[in-house]
DSSP file (Angstrom, degrees, kcal/mol; ACC not computed):
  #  RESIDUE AA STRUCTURE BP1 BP2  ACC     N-H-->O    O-->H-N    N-H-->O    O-->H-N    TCO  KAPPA ALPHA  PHI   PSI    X-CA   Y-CA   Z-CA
    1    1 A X     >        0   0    0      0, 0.0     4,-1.3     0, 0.0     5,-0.3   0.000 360.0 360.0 360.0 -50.3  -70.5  -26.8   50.9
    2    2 A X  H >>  +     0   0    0      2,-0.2     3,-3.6     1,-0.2     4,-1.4   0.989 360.0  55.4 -46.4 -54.6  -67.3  -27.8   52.5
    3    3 A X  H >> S+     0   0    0      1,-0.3     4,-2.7     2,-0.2     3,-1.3   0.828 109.8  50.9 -42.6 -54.4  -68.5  -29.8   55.1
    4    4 A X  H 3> S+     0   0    0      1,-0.3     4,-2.1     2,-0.2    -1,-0.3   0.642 110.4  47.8 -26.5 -44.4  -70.2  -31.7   52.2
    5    5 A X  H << S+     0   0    0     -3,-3.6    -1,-0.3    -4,-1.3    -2,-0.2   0.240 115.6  47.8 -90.9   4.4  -66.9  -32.0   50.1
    6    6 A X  H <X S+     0   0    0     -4,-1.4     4,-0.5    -3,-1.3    -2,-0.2   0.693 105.4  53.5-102.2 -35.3  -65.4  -33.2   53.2
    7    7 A X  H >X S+     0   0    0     -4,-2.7     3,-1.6    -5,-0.4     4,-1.0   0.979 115.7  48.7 -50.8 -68.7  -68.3  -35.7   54.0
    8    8 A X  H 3< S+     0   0    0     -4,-2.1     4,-0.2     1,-0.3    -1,-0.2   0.631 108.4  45.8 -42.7 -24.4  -67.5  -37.0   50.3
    9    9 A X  H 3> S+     0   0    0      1,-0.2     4,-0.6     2,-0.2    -1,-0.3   0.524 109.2  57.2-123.1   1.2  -64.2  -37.4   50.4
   10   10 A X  H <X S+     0   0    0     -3,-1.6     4,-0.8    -4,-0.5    -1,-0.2   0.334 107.8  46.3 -91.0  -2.4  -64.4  -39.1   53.8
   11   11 A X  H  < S+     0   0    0     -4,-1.0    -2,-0.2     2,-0.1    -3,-0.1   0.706 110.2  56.6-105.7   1.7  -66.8  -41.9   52.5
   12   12 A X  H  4 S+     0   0    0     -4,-0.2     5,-0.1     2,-0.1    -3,-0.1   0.763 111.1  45.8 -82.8 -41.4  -64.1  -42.2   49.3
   13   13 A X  H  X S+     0   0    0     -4,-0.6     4,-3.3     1,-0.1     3,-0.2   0.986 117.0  45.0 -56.3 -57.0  -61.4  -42.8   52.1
   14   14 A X  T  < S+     0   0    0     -4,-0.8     4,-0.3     1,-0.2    -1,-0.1   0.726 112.1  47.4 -70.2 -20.3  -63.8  -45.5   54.0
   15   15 A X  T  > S+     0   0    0      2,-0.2     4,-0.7     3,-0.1    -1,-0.2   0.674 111.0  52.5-105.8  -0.4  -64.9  -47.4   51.3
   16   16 A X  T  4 S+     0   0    0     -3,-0.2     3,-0.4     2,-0.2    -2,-0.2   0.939 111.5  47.6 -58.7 -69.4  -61.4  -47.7   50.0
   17   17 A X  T  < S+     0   0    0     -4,-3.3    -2,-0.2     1,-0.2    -1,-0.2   0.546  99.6  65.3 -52.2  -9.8  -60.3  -48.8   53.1
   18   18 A X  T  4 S+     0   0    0      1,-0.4     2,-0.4    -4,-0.3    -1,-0.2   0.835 105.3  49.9-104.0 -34.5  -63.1  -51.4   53.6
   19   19 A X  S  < S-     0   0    0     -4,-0.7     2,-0.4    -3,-0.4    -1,-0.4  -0.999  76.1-152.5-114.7 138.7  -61.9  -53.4   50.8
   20   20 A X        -     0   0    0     -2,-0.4    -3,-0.1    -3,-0.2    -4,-0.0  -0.794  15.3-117.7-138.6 104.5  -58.9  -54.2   50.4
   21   21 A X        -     0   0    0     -2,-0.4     2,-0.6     1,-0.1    -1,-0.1  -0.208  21.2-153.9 -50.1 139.1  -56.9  -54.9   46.7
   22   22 A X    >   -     0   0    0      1,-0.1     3,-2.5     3,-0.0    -1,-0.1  -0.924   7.6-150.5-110.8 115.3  -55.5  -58.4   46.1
   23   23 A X  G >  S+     0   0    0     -2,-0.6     3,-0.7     1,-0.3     6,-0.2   0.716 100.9  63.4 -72.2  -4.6  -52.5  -58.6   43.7
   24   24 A X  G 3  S+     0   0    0      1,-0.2    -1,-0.3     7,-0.1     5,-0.1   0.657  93.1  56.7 -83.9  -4.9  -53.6  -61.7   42.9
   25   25 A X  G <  S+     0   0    0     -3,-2.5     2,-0.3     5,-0.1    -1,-0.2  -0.019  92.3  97.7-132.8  35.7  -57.2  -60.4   41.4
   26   26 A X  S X  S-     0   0    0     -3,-0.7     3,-1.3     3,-0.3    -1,-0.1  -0.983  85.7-100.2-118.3 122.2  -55.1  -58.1   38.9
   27   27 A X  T 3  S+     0   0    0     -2,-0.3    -2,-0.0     1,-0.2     3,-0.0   0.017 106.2  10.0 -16.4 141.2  -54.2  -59.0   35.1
   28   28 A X  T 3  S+     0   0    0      6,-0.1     7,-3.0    -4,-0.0     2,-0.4   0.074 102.1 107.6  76.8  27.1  -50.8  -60.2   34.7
   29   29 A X  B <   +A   34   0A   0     -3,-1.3    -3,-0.3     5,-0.2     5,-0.3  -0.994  38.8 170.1-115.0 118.1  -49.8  -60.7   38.7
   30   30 A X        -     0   0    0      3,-3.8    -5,-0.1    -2,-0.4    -7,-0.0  -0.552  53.4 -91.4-108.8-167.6  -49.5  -64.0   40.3
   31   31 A X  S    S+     0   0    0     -2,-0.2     3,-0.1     1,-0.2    -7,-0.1   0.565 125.0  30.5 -91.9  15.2  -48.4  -65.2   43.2
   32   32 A X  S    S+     0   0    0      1,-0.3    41,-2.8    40,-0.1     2,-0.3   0.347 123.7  35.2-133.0 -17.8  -44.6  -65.8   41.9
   33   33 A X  B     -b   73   0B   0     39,-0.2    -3,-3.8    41,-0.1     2,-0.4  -0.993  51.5-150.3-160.4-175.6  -44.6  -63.0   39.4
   34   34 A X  B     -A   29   0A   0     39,-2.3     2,-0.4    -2,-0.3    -5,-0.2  -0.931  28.3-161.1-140.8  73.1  -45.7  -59.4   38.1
   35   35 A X        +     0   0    0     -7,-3.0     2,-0.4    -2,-0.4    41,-0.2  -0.580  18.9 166.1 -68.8 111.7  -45.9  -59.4   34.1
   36   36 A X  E     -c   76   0C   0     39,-2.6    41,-2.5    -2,-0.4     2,-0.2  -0.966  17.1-149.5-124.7 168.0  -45.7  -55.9   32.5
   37   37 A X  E     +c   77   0C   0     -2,-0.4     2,-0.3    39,-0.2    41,-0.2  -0.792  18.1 168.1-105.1 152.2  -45.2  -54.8   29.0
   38   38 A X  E     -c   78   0C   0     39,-0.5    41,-3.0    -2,-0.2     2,-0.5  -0.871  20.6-142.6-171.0 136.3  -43.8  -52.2   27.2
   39   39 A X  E     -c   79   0C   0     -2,-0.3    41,-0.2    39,-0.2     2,-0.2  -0.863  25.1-179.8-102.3 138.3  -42.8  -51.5   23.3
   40   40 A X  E     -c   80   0C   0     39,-2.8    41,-3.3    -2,-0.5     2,-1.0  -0.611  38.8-109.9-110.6-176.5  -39.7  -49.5   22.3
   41   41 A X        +     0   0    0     -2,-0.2     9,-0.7    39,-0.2     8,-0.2  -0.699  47.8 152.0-108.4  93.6  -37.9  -48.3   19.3
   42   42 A X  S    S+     0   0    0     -2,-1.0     2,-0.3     1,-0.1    -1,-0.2   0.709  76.8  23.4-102.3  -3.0  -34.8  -50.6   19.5
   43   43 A X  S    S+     0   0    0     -3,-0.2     3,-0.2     3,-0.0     2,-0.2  -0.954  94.8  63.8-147.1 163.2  -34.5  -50.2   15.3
   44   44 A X  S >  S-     0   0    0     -2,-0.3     3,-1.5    -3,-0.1     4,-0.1  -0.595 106.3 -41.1 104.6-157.8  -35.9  -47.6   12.9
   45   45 A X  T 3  S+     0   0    0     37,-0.4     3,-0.2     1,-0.3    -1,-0.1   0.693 135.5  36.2 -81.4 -10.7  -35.1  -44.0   12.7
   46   46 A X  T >   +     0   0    0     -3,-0.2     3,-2.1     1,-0.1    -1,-0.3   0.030  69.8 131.1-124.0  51.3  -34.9  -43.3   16.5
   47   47 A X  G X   +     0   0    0     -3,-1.5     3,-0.7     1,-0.3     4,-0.2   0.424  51.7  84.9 -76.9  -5.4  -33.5  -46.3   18.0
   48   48 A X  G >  S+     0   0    0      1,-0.2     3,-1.3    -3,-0.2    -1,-0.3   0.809  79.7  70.0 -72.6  -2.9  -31.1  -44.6   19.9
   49   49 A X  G <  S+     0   0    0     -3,-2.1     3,-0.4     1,-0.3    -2,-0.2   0.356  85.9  83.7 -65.9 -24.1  -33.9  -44.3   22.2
   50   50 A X  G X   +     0   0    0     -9,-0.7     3,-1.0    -3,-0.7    -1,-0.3   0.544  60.9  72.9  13.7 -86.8  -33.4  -47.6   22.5
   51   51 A X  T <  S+     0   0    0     -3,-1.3    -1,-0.2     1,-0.2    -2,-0.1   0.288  85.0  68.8 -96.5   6.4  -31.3  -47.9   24.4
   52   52 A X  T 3  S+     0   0    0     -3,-0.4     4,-0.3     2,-0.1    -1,-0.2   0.389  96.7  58.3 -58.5 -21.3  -33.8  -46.8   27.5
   53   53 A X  S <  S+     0   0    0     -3,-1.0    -2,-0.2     2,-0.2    -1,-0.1   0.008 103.7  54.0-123.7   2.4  -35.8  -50.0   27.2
   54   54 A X  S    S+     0   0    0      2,-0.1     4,-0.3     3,-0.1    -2,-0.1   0.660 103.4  50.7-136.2   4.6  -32.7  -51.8   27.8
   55   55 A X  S  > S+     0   0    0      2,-0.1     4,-3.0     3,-0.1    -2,-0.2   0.704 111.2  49.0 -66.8 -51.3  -31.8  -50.1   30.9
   56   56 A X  H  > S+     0   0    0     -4,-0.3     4,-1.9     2,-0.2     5,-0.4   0.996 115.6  46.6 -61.0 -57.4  -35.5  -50.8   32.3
   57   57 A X  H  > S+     0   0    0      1,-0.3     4,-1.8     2,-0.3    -1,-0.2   0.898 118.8  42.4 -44.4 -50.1  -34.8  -54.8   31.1
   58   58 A X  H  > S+     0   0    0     -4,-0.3     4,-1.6     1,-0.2    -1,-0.3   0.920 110.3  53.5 -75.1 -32.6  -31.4  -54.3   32.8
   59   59 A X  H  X S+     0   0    0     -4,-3.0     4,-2.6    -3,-0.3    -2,-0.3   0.922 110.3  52.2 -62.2 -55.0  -33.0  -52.4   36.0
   60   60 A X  H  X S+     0   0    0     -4,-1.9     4,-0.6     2,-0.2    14,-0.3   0.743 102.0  61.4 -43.6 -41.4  -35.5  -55.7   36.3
   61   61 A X  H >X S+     0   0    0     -4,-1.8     4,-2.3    -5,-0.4     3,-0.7   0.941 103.4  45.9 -35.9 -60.6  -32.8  -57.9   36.3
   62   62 A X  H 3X S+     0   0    0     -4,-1.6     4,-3.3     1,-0.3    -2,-0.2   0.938 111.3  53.2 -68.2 -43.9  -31.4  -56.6   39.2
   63   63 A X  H 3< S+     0   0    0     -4,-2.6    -1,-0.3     1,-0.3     5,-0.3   0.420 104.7  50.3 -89.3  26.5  -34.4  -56.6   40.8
   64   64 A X  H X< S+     0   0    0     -3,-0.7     3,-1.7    -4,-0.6    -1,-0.3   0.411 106.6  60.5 -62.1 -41.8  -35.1  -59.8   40.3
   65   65 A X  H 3< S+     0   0    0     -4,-2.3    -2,-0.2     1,-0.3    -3,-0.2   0.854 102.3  55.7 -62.8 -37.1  -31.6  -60.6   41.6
   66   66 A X  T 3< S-     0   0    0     -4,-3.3    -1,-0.3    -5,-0.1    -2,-0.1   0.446 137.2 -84.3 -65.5 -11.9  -32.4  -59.3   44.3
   67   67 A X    <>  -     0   0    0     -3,-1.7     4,-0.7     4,-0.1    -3,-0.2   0.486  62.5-108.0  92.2  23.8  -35.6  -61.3   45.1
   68   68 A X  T  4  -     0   0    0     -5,-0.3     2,-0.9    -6,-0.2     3,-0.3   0.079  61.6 -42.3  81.0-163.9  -38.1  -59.3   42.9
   69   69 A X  B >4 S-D   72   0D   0      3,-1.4     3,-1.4     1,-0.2    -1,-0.1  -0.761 123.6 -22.7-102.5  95.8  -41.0  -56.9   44.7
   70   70 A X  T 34 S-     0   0    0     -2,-0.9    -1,-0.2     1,-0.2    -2,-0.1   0.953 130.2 -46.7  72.6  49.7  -42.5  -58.8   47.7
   71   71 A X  T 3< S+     0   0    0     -4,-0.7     2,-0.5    -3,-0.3    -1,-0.2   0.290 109.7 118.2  99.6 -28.7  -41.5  -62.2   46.3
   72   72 A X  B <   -D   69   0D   0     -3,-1.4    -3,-1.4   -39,-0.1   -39,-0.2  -0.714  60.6-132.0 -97.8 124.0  -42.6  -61.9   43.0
   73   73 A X  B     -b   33   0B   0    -41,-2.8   -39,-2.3    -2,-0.5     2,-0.8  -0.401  22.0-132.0 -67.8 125.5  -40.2  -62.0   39.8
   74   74 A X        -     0   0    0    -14,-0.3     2,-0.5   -41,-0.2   -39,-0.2  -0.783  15.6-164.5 -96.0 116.5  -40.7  -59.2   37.4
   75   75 A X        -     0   0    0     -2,-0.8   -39,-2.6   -41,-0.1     2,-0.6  -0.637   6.8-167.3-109.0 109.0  -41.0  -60.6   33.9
   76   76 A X  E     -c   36   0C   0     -2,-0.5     2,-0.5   -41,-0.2   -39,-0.2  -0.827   6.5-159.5 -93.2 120.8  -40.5  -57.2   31.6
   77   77 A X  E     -c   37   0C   0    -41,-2.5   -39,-0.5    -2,-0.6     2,-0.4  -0.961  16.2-172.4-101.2 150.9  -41.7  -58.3   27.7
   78   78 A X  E     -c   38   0C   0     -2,-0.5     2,-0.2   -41,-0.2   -39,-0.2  -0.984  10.1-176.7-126.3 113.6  -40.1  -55.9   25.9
   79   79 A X  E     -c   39   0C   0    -41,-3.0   -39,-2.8    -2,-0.4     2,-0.7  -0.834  25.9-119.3-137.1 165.5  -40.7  -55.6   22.2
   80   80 A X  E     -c   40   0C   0    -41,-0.2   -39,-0.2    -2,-0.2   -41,-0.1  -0.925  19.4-176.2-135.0 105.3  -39.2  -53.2   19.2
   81   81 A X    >   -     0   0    0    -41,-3.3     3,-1.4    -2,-0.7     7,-0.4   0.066  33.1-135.0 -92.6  19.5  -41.8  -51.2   17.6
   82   82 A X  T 3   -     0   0    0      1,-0.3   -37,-0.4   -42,-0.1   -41,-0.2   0.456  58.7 -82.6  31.3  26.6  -39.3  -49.8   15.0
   83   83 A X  T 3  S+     0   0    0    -43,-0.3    -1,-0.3     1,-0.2     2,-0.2   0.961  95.4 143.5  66.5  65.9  -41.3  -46.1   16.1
   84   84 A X    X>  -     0   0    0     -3,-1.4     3,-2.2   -40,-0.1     4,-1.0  -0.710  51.6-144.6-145.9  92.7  -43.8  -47.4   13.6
   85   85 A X  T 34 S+     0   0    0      1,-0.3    -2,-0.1     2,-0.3    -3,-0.0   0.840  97.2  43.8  -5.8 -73.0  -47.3  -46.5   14.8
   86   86 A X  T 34 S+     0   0    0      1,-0.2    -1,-0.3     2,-0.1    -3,-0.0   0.887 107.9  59.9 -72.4 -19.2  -49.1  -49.6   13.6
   87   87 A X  T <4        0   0    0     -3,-2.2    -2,-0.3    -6,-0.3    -1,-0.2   0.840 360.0 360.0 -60.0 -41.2  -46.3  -51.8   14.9
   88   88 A X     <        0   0    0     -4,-1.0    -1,-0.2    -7,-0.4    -3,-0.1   0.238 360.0 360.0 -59.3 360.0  -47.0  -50.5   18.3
């Protein structure tokens, strides 16, 4: 039974390894930037919470100032979902 779950989990390793991910041939990465999203509550009844989603905005900055993650600028959209389910 191990050997088997060992067998498996060596052909999970090999066929990982045999191809090889491209950041270019994932949704919202190009070769000059790295788009993510993310909604916060920057108004309604827990918007001091807020003020988390404008630390990550400010935290992107910098590393963008820095010359981003392997070349590529990260473009944070950031949007205020006033904690309102269907706004989200």
């Amino acid at each position: 039974m191990r050997s088997t779950i060992a067998a498996a989990g060596l052909l999970v390793v090999a066929s990982v390894l045999a191809v090889p991910a491209r950041a270019e041939d994932q949704p919202g990465i190009t070769a000059s930037e790295i788009r993510i999203g993310q909604t916060m509550p920057y108004s309604g009844p827990v918007s001091a919470f807020g003020i988390l989603g404008k630390g990550e905005v400010a935290y992107f900055k910098m590393v963008n100032d820095r010359g981003g993650i392997n070349g590529r600028k990260v473009n944070l959209i950031s949007l205020d979902d006033s904690y309102v389910p269907p706004k989200t």
